[in-house]
TORMARLUM-718541 format. One line per 3 residues: number of its first residue (from 1); their letters; for each residue x, y, z of C-alpha. Coordinates in steps of 0.05 Angstrom, whole numbers, always signed. Example, Ala and Ser with C-alpha at 12.3 -4.5 7.8 and 13.67 -1.06 7.14 Angstrom:
<sites>
1 = AS = +246 -90 +156; +273 -21 +143 .
</sites>
This chain:
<sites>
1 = XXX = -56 +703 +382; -29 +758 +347; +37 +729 +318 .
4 = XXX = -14 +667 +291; -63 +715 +251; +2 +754 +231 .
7 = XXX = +29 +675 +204; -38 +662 +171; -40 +724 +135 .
10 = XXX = +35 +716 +112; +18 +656 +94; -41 +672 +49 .
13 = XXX = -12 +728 +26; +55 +682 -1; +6 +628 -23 .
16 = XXX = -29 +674 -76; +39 +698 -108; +66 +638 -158 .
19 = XXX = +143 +652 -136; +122 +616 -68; +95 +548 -47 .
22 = XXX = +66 +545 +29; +64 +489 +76; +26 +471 +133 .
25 = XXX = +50 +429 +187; +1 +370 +189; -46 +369 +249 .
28 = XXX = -87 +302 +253; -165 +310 +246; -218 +263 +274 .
31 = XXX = -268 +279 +234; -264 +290 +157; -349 +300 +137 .
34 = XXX = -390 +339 +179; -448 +289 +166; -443 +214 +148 .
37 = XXX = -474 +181 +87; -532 +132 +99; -507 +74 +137 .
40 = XXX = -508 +18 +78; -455 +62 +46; -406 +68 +106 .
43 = XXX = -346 +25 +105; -283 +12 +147; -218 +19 +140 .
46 = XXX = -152 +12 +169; -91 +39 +160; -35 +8 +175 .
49 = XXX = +51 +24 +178; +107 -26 +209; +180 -6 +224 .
52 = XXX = +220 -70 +219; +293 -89 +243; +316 -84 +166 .
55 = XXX = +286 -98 +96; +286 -175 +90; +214 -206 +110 .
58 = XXX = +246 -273 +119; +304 -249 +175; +281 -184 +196 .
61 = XXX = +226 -172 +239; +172 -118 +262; +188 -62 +317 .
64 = XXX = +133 -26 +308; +71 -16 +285; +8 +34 +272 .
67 = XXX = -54 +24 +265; -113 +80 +249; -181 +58 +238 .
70 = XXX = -234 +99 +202; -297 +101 +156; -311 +114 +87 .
73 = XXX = -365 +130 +44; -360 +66 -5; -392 +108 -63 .
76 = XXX = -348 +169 -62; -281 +148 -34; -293 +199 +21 .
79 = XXX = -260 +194 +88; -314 +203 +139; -280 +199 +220 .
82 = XXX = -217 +163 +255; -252 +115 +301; -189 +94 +342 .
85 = XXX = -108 +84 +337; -61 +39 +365; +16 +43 +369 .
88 = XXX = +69 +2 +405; +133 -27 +398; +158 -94 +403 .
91 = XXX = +235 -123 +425; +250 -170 +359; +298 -210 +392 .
94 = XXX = +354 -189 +336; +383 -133 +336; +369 -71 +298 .
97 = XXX = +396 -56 +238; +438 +17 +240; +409 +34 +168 .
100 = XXX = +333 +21 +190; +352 +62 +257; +374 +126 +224 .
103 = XXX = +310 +119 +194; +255 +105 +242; +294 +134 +305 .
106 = XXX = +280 +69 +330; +343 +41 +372; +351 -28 +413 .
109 = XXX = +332 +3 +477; +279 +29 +464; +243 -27 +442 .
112 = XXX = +278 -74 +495; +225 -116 +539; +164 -81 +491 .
115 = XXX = +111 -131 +462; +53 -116 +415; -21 -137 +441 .
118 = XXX = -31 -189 +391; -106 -178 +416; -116 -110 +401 .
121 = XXX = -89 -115 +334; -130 -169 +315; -193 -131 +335 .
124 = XXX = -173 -72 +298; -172 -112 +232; -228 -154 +248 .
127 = XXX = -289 -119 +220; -244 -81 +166; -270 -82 +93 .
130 = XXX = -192 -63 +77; -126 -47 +100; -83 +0 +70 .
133 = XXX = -7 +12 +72; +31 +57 +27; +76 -1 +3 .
136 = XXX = +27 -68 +20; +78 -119 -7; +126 -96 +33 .
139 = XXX = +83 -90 +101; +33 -153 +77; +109 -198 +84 .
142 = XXX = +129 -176 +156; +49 -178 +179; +25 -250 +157 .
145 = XXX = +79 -288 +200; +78 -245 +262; +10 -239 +256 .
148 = XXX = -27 -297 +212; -105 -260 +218; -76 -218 +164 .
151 = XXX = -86 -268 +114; -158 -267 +130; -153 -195 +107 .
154 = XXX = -174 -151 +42; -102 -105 +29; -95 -47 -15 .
157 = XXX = -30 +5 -38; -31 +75 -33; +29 +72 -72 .
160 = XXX = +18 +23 -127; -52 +33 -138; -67 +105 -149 .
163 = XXX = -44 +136 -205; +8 +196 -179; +34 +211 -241 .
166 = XXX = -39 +225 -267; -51 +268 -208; +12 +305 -231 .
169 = XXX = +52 +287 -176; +113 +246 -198; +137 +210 -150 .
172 = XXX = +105 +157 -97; +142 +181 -32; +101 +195 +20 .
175 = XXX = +124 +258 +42; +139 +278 -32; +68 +267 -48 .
178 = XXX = +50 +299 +18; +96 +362 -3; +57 +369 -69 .
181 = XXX = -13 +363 -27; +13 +431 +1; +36 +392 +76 .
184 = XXX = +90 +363 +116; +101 +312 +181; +145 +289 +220 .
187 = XXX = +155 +217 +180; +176 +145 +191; +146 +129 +263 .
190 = XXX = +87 +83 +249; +33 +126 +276; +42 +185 +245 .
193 = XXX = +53 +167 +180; -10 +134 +186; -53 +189 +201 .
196 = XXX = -6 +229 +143; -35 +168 +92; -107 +180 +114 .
199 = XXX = -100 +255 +102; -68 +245 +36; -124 +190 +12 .
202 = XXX = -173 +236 +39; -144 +298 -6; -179 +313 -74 .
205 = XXX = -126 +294 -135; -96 +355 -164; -123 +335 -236 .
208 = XXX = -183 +286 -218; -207 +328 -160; -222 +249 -138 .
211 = XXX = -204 +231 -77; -143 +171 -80; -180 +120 -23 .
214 = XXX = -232 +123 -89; -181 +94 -137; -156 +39 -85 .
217 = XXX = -234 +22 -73; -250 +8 -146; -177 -39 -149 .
220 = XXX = -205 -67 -96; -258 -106 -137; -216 -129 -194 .
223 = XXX = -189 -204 -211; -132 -212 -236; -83 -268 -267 .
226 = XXX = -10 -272 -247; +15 -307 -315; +84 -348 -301 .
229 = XXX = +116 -361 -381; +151 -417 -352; +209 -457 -402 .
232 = XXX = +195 -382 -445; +253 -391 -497; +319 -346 -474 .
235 = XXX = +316 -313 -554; +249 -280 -521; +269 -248 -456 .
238 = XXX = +276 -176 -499; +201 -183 -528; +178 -214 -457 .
241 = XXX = +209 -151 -423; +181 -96 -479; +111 -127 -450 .
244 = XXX = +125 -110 -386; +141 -183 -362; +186 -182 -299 .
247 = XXX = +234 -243 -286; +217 -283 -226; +289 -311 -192 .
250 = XXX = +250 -372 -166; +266 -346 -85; +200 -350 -31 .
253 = XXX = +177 -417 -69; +156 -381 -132; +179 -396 -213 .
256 = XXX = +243 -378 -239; +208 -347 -298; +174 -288 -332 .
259 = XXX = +111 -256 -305; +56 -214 -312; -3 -195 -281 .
262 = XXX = -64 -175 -318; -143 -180 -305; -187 -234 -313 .
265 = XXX = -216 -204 -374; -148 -190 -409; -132 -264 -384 .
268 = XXX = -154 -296 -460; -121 -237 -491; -46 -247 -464 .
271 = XXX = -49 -319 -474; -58 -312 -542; +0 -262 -546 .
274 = XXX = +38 -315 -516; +17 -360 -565; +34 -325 -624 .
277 = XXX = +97 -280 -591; +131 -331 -546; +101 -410 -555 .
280 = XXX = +84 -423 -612; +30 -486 -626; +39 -522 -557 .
283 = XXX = +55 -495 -487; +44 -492 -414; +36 -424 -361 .
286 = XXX = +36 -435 -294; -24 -376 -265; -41 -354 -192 .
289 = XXX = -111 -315 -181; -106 -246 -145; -156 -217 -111 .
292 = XXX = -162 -162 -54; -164 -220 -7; -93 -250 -30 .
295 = XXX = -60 -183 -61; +19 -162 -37; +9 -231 -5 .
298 = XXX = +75 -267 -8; +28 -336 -10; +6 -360 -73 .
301 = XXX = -67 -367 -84; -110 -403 -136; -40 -429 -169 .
304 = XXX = -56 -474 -226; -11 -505 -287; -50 -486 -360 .
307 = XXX = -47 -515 -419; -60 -486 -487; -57 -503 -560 .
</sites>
């Protein structure tokens, strides 16, 4: 007991000097609020980690994954209790790749004869207003074929949708965001680093003093227009790039074209930059609606062919 209040004070003591940053080993926390709002405002969450046999969505497959459910207020943002986890492993039939093993720790016998209760996944997500991974496009991939309830689901990004940078933290790295929150973990096994994302979305920003689950709450309820400037003429891939187009290369059934994703009420506004940037009189887009529902989804939703004038 001694030697710990001897650590603590060290610690405080090295903490209040500016030469020294202090860490704390993460400990996991079941409750966040010591009271919960009024019950209309509690929501559910779920966050969620995989570690796959490699990187490739349509070869590779999941070994493992996490799951930690827990409720928010839906006004604040605020991370109210963890209501439940579940971890296991699953033998992918392929083997492992070496790279993704020095990573996760995760080797071929380990996982050998393992399955994941399909069951007990699906009732996690059931009820969930959201699920959140730290890189959804890349989890959303490996989920929706080994597990197709997913598409049934709401998804949102830690990584892409909160502003880091703002928060003056420049980098979107887990642990390198967890580092400037003033913590470390043991990373890359599926539980943990779940419980390490709820901790981080449940910490106030360093500039905002907002918690981060806020800002993936309030994406949560925007449209938005994925904008395909198919047959764009070649002369126009520098101007198409400057607007922060990205080329498609036509793989997982989509166009071989630029694209950009923009809100429904900024929809009107690109087309006629389009127009008057890229077209001219007469042309065509193809557009796909996002919403929370169909977000990091590899599927294409709402897909439509456009013409304009």
């Amino acid at each position: 007991m001694t030697q710990e209040i001897d650590n603590s004070a060290l610690a405080a003591t090295l903490a209040s000097d500016p030469n020294y940053r202090v860490l704390r080993r993460f400990v996991p926390r079941m409750r966040y609020k010591a009271e919960d709002p009024p019950a209309e405002r509690i929501g559910r969450g779920v966050i969620l980690d995989t570690e796959t046999t490699g990187k490739d969505s349509s070869i590779d497959r999941i070994i493992e994954i996490g799951l930690v459910g827990f409720t928010f207020d839906r006004e604040t943002g605020d991370v109210l209790q963890v209501t439940g986890t579940y971890n296991a492993l699953e033998d992918p039939g392929i083997p492992i790749d070496p790279a993704a093993s020095r990573v996760n720790g995760i080797t071929d016998e380990m996982v050998k004869g393992k399955q994941i209760d399909d069951a007990q996944v699906q009732a996690f997500v059931k009820d969930a207003d959201i699920v959140i991974a730290h890189n959804s496009q890349f989890d959303r991939a490996f989920c929706e074929p080994r597990f197709p309830f997913f598409k049934d689901c709401a998804w949102g990004c830690s990584r892409s949708q909160v502003d880091w940078e703002g928060e003056g933290i420049g980098g979107q790295k887990m642990d390198y965001i967890a580092f400037k929150l003033g913590f470390f973990y043991e990373a890359h096994r599926a539980e943990a680093d779940c419980l390490a994302l709820l901790e981080i979305l449940a910490a106030p920003g360093p500039v905002t003093g907002r918690p981060a689950l806020k800002k993936i709450l309030e994406a949560y309820k925007l449209v938005e227009m994925r904008i395909w400037a198919v047959q764009a003429p070649f002369e126009k891939k520098s101007l198409l790039s400057a607007r922060v187009y990205r080329w498609g290369d036509g793989t997982n059934g989509k166009e071989k074209a630029w694209n950009r994703t923009v809100t429904k009420a900024d929809f009107d506004d690109e087309i006629t930059w389009l127009k008057n940037n890229v077209y001219g009189a007469r042309f065509k887009v193809i557009v796909d609606t996002v919403d929370a529902m169909s977000r990091f989804s590899p599927r294409r939703v709402g897909t439509e062919l456009m013409a304009f004038s």
